[in-house]
C-alpha positions, 0 to 999 in steps of 0.5 A: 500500500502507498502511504505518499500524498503530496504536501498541499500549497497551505502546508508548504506555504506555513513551512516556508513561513516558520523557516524564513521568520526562525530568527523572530520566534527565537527572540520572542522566547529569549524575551518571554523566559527573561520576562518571567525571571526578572518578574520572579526576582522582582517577587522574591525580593519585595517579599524579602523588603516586606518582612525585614522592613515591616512587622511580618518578620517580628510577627513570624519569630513570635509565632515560632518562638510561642509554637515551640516551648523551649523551656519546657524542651531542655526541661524534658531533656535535662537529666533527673536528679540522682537518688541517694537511700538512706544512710547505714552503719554497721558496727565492726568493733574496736570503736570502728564502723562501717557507713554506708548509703546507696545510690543510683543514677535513674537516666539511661542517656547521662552518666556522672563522670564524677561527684563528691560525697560527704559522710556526717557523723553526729554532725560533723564531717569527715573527709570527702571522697568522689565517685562516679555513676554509668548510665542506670547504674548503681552502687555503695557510697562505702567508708570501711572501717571508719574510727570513732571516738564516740558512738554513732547516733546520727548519720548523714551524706552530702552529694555535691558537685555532680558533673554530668555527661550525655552519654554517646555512642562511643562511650564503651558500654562494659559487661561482666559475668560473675559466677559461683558466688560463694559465702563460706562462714567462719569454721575451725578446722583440727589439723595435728591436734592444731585448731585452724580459723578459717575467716569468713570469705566470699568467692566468685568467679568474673569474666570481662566480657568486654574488648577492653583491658583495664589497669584496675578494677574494684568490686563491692561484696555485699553481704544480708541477712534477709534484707539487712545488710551485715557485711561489707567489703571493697576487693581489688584486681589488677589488670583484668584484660578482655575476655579474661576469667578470673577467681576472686576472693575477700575475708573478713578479720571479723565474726559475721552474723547468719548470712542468707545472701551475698552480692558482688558488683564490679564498681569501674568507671566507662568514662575513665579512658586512663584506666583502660589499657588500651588508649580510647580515644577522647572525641572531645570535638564530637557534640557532647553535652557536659554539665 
């Protein structure tokens, strides 16, 4: 099938128009498009004059201003103060006692890289010592075998000068397993017709489930009779590396009451990069929020 059919005269007249006028066309939609940019210009900046020159501008920073409560915002972002129980001593004999008081960090975003705590006892101070708190942690303000010169019949704790941190992602976050906690009271023993004390002791088993090596680390050993707590101790180990398992063990020079429950918790700082053994990186220029 031929499809051909020859242009007509109207059609070849129209092709011969737009070829021999090209060069008007071409300037009619130069100036159209240069029409609409200069009107868009001239829109956006009797726009701009109107707000910075009128009262639009301040108008719109108060309704952004009364929209948004900002007060209330750093309020909802600010950490909540931290709870301290109620102070405890315990009696170890030879006029020296063991004072204690609990406390723990509700916010599971701050940490407290350091605060200063205060023992008063019958209203007078004794010499101040600092601690920390990790995210949600918690532990024992601890003073062991403090001496006094007369019975304890009032005793109070001051927590001063909290430094709190935001916490970050690149703050190591520590685990550890402890296993087979064990409390063995005090038992004598007849070797050779000899009598042997054997002191009270708590033992357990740690492991630092970590990446990290650490110089030092402490552990607080809390020992109850039903919910009331009758002994006390703070241990010591020293350079405990990643994945390292570890027996540990502490004795009491002192008789102890029945004992029903034993508690060990590791007591070691995230934020305190000088005592991992391997250096952590201090993001000082990072946006971390320091109160």
């Amino acid at each position: 099938m031929d499809d051909y059919r020859p242009l007509t005269q109207k059609e070849i007249d129209r092709g011969y128009y737009f070829l021999t006028h090209r060069p008007m066309f071409k300037k009619a939609l130069y100036g159209i498009a240069i029409a609409i940019l200069a009107l868009s210009y001239i829109l956006v900046i009797s726009n701009v004059i109107k707000y910075v020159t009128g009262t639009s501008f301040d108008y719109l920073a108060l309704q952004m201003a009364e929209s948004n409560d900002w007060a209330a915002y750093h309020q909802s972002r600010q950490p909540r103060d931290i709870d301290v129980s109620a102070t405890q001593f315990l009696s170890i004999g030879g006029g020296r006692y063991n004072l204690l008081a609990k406390i723990s960090n509700p916010n599971d975003d701050w940490s407290v890289s350091e605060f200063e705590y205060t023992f008063v006892i019958n209203g007078k101070a004794i010499e101040s010592k600092t601690s920390f708190l990790n995210p949600s942690g918690e532990h024992l303000l601890l003073e062991i075998g403090h001496k006094s010169t007369q019975p304890i019949s009032n005793l109070k704790i001051v927590v001063e000068d909290i430094k709190w941190r935001r916490w970050e992602n690149d703050t190591p976050v520590i685990e550890w397993q402890l296993k087979d906690i064990t409390f063995k009271p005090l038992t004598r023993e007849v070797i050779d017709d000899d009598t042997i004390i054997l002191q009270p002791q708590v033992n357990w088993e740690a492991k630092n489930m970590s990446l990290y090596a650490f110089w030092d680390v402490d552990w607080q050993v809390v020992l109850y009779n039903a919910d009331r707590i009758v002994g006390l101790a703070e241990v010591k180990s020293k350079e405990f590396n990643s994945l390292e398992s570890r027996q540990i063990e502490t004795i009491w020079l002192n008789d102890l009451p029945r004992v029903t429950k034993t508690e060990v918790q590791p007591l070691l700082n995230w934020l305190d990069s000088d005592n991992f053994k391997e250096i952590i990186a201090d993001r000082e220029g990072e946006n971390r929020t320091e109160l």
